[in-house]
C-alpha positions, 0 to 999 in steps of 0.5 A, spaced: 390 782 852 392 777 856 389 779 862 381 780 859 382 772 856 384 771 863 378 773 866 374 770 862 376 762 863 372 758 869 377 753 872 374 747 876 379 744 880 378 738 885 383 736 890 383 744 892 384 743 900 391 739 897 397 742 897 398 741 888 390 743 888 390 749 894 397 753 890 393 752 883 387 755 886 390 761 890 395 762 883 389 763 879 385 767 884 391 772 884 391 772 876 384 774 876 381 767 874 374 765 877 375 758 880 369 753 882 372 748 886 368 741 888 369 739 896 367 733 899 364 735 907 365 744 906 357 746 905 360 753 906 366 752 902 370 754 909 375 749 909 377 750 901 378 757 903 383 757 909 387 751 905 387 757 899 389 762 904 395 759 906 397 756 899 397 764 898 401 766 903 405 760 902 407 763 895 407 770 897 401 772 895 396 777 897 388 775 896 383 781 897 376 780 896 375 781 890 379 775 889 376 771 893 369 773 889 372 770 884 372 763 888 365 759 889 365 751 892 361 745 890 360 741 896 359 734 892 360 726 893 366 724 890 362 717 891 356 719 887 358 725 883 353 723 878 347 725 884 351 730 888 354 735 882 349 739 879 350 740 871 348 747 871 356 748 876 359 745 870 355 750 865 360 756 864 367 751 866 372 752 860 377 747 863 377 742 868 383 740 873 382 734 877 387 735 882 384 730 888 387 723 889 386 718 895 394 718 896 395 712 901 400 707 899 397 700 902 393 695 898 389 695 904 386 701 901 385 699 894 377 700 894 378 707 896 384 709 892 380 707 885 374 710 887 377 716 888 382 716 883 379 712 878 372 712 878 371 719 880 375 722 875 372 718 870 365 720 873 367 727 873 370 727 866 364 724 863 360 730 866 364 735 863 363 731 856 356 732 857 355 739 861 360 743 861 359 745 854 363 751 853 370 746 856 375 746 853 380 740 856 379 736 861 387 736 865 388 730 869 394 730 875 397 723 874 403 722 877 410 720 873 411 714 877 405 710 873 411 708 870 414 703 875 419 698 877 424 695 871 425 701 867 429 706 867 427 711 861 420 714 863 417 718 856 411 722 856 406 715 853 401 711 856 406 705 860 403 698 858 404 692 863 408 697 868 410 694 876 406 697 880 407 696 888 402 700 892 394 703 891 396 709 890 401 708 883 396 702 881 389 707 881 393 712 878 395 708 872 389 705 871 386 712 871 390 714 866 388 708 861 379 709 863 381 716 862 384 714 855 379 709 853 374 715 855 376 720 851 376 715 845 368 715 846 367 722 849 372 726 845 373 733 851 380 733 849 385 731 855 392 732 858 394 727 863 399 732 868 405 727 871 408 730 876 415 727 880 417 728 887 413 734 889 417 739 895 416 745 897 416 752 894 424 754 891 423 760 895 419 760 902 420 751 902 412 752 904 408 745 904 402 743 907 406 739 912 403 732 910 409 726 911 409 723 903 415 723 898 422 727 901 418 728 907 416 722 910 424 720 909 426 726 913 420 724 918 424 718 919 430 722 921 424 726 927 423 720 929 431 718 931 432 725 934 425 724 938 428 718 941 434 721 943 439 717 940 445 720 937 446 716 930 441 713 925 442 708 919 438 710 914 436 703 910 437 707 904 442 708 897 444 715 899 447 715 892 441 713 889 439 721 885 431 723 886 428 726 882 425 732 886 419 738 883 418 746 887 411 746 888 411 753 885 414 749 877 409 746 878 404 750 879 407 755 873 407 749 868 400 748 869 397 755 868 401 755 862 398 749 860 392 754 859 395 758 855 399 754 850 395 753 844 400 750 839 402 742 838 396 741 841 392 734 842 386 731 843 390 727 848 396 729 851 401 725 856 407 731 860 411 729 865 413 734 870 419 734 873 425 737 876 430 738 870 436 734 874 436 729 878 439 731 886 442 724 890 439 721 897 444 723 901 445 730 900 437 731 899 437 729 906 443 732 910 438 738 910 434 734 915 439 731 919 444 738 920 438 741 923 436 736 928 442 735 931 443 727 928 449 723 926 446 719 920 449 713 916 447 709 910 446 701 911 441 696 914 438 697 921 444 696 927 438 697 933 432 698 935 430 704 933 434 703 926 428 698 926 423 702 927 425 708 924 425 703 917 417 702 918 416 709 918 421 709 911 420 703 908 414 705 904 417 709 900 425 705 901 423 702 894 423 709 890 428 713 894 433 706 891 431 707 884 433 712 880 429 714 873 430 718 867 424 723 867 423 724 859 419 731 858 420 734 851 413 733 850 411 738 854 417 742 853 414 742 846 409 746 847 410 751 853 416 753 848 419 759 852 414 759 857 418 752 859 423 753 865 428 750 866 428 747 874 435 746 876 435 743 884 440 746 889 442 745 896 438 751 898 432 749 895 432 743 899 434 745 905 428 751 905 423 745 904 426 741 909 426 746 914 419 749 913 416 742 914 420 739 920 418 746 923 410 744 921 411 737 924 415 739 930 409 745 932 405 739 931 409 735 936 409 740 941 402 740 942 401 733 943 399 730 950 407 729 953 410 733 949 413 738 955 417 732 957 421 732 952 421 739 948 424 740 941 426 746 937 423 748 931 428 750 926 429 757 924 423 759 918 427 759 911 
């Protein structure tokens, strides 16, 4: 039974070239789902397409043709969504996931982020509202960190007058509040879907590779390792605890979401997150035992510290807060679909070593890179 309601729902989903939009797709394409993703510059869908297979593969699934049938893309403008989506897409859609984001962290780049993560997610609900009439609810991804700076208890509300440091988590939360104020004047019901600090699968560590969160600090590591030096200082609080989420809880969650039928509201807050929180220190030393590296904690001692804290330092401001992720919301309402997530060592060291060996493929085909070779370290 469960599976016939399945085949019956149409999921749109943005972001699906992403690594939280591509694992989303190719689960849904697994459970027999039909997808129609949106893609900006893939008129034949093939960049959606080899960015799902390897999410799949990522997950340990296998997709066969007929599960590839179930999958359509949209090439639009994100820029012009009204002008580049075609209602009729949105006609069988009974849920929306708008996954897509502009994720860069400079406030020099804060017209692209709110065109993406506030105006184009505002465009594309209220294009849900007026044509996808057989919708159900519009789900946004957020990211837990709308709560910013000065406050330690995160709960599963809108953050008023938060402090907010780069384009990423401002457009964010300013999305959040047009999304709100939306659907006060178009009633699609809404669920805002908060999710931590994103890693890899618990299993196969499997990432797309992208440096941001966790990942751009091991990148500091690489980057110590890559200048030959046999200590680093990381300008960091190695007992400052992070709080870290599998790609595949994430997922999960979602799809139950889709499920979930009780202690529904018209506008739902869920924050996403790991079930405890694991320290900087210990989150890390994954990176540095598999390099090779002798790391300490403390302010730069020389010039490679000094460079290696640039690469760091966007993120140096959420590695030395640590916050109480609140989820009893969520909770509420998956009941026993809700699994807990605990955090352990292995899990970490998965993702770390699945992406240092995707960067250091990478590294070894850069022009040089036969002067100075770096081993990948062995595959989770």
């Amino acid at each position: 039974m469960v599976g016939v309601q399945l085949q019956m729902k149409t999921i749109l989903v943005t972001g699906a070239t992403g690594f939280l939009g591509s694992a989303l797709t190719a689960n849904l394409l697994a459970e027999g789902t039909r997808v129609k993703t949106l893609s900006r510059n893939d008129p034949g869908g093939d960049r959606v397409r080899a960015a799902v297979e390897k999410a799949a593969r990522g997950f340990g699934l296998l997709l066969n043709d007929a599960h590839w049938a179930l999958l359509s893309t949209a090439q639009v403008d994100f820029r012009d969504l009204e002008g580049t989506l075609a209602p009729r897409v949105l006609e069988d859609v009974t849920h929306v996931w708008n996954v897509a984001a502009e994720m860069s962290y400079s406030l020099k780049k804060i017209l692209p982020a709110v065109d993406q993560n506030v105006v184009a997610s505002s465009s594309l609900y209220d294009l849900a509202a007026r044509h996808a009439r057989q919708c159900q609810r519009f789900y946004h991804v957020s990211t837990a960190y709308t709560a910013g700076f000065g406050i330690e208890d995160v709960r599963e509300t809108l953050h008023f007058t938060p402090r907010l440091v780069n384009a990423y988590q401002l457009s964010k939360w300013i999305a959040e509040v047009c999304l709100i104020q939306h659907h006060q004047e178009k009633a699609l019901p809404l669920t805002i879907f908060r999710p931590s600090a994103v890693i890899g699968h618990r299993d196969t560590g499997w990432s797309t590779g992208v440096s941001f969160g966790l990942f751009s600090l091991a990148e500091g590591i690489l980057y110590g390792k890559r200048k030959a030096v046999e200590r680093i200082r990381l300008d960091l609080r190695g007992d400052s605890r992070l709080n870290l989420v599998c790609i595949d809880t994430v997922v999960s969650r979602a799809r139950a979401l889709l499920e979930a039928a009780e202690h529904r509201q018209p506008t739902e807050i869920f924050n996403c997150v790991g079930d405890e929180d694991f320290r900087v220190d210990e989150s890390l030393e994954p990176a540095w035992i598999q390099l090779g590296m002798r790391v300490e904690f403390g302010p730069p001692q020389h010039e490679v510290d000094a460079e290696l804290h640039r690469i760091i330092e966007k993120n140096k401001v959420f590695a030395d807060t640590t916050w109480r992720f609140h989820s009893d919301q969520l909770k509420k309402v998956l009941g026993a679909a809700y699994v807990p997530q605990p955090m352990t060592q292995d899990i970490v060291r998965r993702s770390i070593t699945h992406f240092l060996a995707h960067r250091l493929r990478e590294i070894a085909q850069e022009p040089g890179a036969g002067e100075a070779p770096l081993s990948a370290p062995a595959s989770p």
